[in-house]
N, C-alpha and C positions, 0 to 999 in steps of 0.2 A: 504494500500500500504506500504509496507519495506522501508524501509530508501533506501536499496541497489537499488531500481528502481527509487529511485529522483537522487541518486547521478551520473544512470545511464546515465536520460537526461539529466543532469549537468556535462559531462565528454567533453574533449577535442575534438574539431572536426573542420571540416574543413570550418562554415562559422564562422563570425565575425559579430554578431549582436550588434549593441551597445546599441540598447536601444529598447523593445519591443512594440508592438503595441498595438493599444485598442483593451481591453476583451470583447466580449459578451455570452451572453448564449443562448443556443437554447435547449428547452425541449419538448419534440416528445410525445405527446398521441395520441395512432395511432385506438382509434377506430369510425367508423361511422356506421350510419343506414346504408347505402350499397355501395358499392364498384362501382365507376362508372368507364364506361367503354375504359375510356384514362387514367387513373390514374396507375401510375407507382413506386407510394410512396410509403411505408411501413405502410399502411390501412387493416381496417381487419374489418371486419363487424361485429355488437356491438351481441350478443348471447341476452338472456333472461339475463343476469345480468353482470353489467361492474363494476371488482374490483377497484373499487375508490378507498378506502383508502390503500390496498394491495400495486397497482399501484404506491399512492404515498411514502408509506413507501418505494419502492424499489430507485424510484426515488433520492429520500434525500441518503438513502445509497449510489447511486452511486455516489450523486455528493460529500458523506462525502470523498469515497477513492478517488475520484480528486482532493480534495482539495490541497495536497502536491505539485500539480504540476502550481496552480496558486497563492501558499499562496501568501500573501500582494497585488494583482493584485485588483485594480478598476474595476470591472465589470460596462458596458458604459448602455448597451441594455438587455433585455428577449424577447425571441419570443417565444408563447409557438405555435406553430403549430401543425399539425398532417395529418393524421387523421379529425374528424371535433372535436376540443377542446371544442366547447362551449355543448358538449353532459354529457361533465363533472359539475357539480351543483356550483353553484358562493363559498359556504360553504367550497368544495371540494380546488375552485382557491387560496381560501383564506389562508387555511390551506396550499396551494405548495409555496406561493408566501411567506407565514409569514417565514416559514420553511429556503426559501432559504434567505430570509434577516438575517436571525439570523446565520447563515452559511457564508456570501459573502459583500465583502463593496460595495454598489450599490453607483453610482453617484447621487450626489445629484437629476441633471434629469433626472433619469435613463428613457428611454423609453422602456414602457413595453406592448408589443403587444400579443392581444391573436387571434386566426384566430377561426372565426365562420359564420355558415352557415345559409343562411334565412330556417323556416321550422324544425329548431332543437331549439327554444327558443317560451318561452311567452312573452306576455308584462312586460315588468321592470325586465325582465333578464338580460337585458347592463346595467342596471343602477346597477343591483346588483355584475356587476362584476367589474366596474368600482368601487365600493366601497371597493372593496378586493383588490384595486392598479392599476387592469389596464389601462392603461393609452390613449392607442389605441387600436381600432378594424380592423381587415381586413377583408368584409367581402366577401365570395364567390358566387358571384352571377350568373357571366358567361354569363349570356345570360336574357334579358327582353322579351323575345319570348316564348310562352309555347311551340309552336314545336320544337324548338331548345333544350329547357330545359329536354323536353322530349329525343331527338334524343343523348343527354349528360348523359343521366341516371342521372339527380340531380333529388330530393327528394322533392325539392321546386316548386311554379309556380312564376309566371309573380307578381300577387298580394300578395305572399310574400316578397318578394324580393326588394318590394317597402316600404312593412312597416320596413321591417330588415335597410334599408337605413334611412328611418323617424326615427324608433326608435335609430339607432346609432347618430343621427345627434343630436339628444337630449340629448344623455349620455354622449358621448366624444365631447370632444373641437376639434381633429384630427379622422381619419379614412380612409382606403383606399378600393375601390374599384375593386374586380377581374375582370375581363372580357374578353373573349375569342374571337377572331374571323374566321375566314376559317371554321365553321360548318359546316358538314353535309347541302346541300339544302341552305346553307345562299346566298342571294345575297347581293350585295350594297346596294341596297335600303332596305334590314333586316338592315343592319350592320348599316348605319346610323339612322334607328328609334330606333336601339339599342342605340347608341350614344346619340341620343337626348335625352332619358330617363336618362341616365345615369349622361351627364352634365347636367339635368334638376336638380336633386335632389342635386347641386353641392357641390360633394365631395372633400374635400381639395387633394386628392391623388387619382389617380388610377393607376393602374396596366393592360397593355392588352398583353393577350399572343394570339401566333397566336398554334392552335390548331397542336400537332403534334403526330402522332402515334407511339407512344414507344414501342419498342418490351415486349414481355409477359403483353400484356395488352388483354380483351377482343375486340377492335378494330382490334387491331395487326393481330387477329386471323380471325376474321370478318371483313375487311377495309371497312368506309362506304364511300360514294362518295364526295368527299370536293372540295370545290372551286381550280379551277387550278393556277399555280404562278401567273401570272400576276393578276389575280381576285384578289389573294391573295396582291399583291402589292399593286394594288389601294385600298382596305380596308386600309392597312398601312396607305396609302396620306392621305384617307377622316379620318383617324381617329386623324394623329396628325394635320392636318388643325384645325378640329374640337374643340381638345384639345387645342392647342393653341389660337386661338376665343375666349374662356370662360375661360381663366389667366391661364390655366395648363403648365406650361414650361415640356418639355421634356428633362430629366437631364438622364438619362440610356436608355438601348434599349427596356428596354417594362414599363419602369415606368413614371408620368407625374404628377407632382404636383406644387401645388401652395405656393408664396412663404415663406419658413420657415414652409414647412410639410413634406420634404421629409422623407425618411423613415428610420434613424440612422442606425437601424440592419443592412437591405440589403444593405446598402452603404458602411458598415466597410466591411462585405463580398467581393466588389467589389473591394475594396480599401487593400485586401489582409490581414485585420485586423484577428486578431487572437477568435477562437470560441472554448467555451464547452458544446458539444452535450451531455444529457442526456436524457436517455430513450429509450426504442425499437428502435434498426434500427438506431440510431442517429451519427453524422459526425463529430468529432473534427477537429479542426485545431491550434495546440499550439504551441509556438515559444520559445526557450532559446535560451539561449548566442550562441551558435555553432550549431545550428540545430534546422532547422523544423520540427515537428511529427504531422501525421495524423492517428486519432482512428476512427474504428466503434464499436459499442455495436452490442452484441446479437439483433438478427432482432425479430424472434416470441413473442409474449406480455409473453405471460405463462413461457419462456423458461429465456426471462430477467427477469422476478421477480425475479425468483428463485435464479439465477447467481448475481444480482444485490444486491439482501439480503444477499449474503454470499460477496459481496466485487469483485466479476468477472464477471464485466460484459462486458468487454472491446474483443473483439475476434479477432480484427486487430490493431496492434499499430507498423508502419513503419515509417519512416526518409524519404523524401521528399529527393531524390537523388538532388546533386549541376545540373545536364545537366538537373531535369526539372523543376528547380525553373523558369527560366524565362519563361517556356511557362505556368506554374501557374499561377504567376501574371499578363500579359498579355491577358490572357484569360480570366480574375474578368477586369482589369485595364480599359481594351478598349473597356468595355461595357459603360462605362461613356462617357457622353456626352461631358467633360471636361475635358477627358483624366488621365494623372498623371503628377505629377513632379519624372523627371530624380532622385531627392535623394530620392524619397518616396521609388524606385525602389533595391535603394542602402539599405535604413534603413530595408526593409522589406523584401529582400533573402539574404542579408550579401552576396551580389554578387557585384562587379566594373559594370562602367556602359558598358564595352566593350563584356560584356554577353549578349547584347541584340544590340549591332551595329549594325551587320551584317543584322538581323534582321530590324528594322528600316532602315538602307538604301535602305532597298530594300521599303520596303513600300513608303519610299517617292519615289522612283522611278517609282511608279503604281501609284499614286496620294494616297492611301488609309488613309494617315499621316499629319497632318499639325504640325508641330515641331518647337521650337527655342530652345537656350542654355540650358532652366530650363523646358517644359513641350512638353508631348507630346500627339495630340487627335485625335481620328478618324476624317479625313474631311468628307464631305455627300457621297461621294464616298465609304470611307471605311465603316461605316454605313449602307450603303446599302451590303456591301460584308464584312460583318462582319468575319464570319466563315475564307474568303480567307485570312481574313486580320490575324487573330489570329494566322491558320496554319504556316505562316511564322516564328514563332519563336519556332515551335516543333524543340522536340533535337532531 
């Protein structure tokens, strides 16, 4: 990167940040055994041979020509997701993770996640990656059902799925579990023998999404039959009942952990904390003194190598206009169950807090808000009408 493109997000502009927020990194290996058929992320199904070290030589590249735009910054978090990462060799993790230390000042506790799948490792592969630094695992499970797991296009069954949970539970001190519900055919009484397996094996953290059909997905194209809203609803009830039953607090809209393992990355996301994405398809969000910028990299694997080896890998790099900072952060903010404080709001769009009044009045006026001088959260109300709640404050 030229001097002239640092000095360029170092130029005069029209917020007033006074002080920046925590850094983390997000590093994207986007290949797996197969492409499943709701999946809308930047995946690509592994061929006869997956350039490991190609891949990470491009990787380091890119984050060498980032580095001007977060010199001296404390990186907090690593997530390396994907893709399924853990199809990458612990030797391979080792070598990305030594790389970028030698490159970035990690926090002394930096929390460092890598996302892997049951069905893509052997025995004392968690143990060997946790040896290369990782610190937690995420694993993607989805579903304890084999029909389910099937009707999902995962890779896995029911009886991996159980040892990929044993064997994490062995290697890391934390780890979270994926989980999905509204499936294809699931009823309530699926959804909670799902549950019960799940908190059986209890995991400090989980994660549940409710299954949703994303355009240009093989679903999208095929829709298969899902449970109706209300079905959908009550899954929700039994499952944070249930969570909560076995110590899980629910602190975000799809996350539930117990206490002192929530999930640092996804919480500075929510929290409107600043990220550098590296790798295929990956999502920046970087903050200076006068301006917001958001980057994506080259999507296709073969196409960032190539661009990323030579220093360009970046294919969108825009400014976060002032009219939609506030519905940014409102939209990360009021996924938390605990809301935000009024200055967090301030410190982190270099906006006054009368960019979002209008907004907030109204919400307390619908019940969706519970608010005093310094913070503000969704009540069970807005929670439940999250989306209603957030559209309030588009520009």
């Amino acid at each position: 990167m030229t001097r002239q493109d640092i000095q360029h997000y170092m130029r005069p502009g029209t917020l007033q940040l006074k002080s920046l927020p925590p850094l983390s990194l997000y590093v994207h290996l986007p290949w797996c055994i197969k492409k499943c058929p709701y999946c809308d992320f930047n995946s690509h199904e592994v061929g006869s041979d997956m350039p490991e070290q190609r891949y990470i030589d491009a990787l380091i590249a890119d984050l060498e020509s980032s580095l001007p735009l977060i010199w001296g910054r404390t990186v907090h978090s690593i997530f390396i997701g994907g893709g399924t990462p853990s199809l990458f060799s612990p030797t391979a993790i080792d070598r990305l993770l030594a790389d970028i230390r030698a490159r970035l000042k990690l926090n002394a506790d930096c929390e460092i996640t890598l996302e892997a799948n049951p069905g893509t490792f052997e025995k004392d592969r968690f143990k060997a990656f946790r040896s290369a630094g990782v610190n937690r695992l995420s694993i993607g499970v989805q579903s304890f059902n084999d029909q389910h797991l099937k009707a999902l296009g995962r890779v896995h069954d029911r009886a991996q799925a159980i040892a990929a949970v044993e064997e994490a539970a062995q290697a890391f001190d934390t780890f979270n579990l994926d989980i999905m519900y509204a499936l294809p055919g699931q009823t309530l009484h699926h959804l909670e023998q799902d549950m019960q397996m799940a908190l059986s094996l209890q995991p400090p953290h989980i994660s549940i999404y409710h299954l949703t059909i994303e355009p240009n997905t093989y679903f999208a194209k095929f829709p298969p039959v899902i449970p109706e809203e209300d079905m959908a609803y009550d899954m929700l009830d039994k499952i944070t009942e249930m969570t909560e039953a076995s110590g899980l607090g629910r602190y975000e809209i799809s996350a539930y952990a117990k206490p002192g393992h929530r999930c640092f990355h996804n919480t500075n996301y929510w929290q409107f904390g600043d990220y550098l994405g590296i790798g295929a398809g990956a999502h920046s969000k970087l903050s200076f003194a006068h301006r917001v910028v958001r980057q994506v990299r080259v999507r296709e694997p073969k196409s960032y190598m190539e661009k990323a080896l030579i220093g360009d890998a970046v294919t969108t790099d825009a400014e976060v206009s002032r009219a939609d900072l506030p519905f940014e952060f409102m939209l990360n903010a009021l996924r938390l169950k605990d809301g935000f404080k009024l200055q967090d709001f301030v410190d982190k769009t270099g906006l006054p807090f009368t960019a979002i009044a209008k907004g907030l009045d109204e919400a307390e006026r619908k019940g969706l808000i519970e608010r005093d001088f310094a913070t503000v959260k969704p009540s069970v109300r807005g929670y439940d009408f999250l989306n209603d709640l957030q559209q309030l404050f588009l520009a």
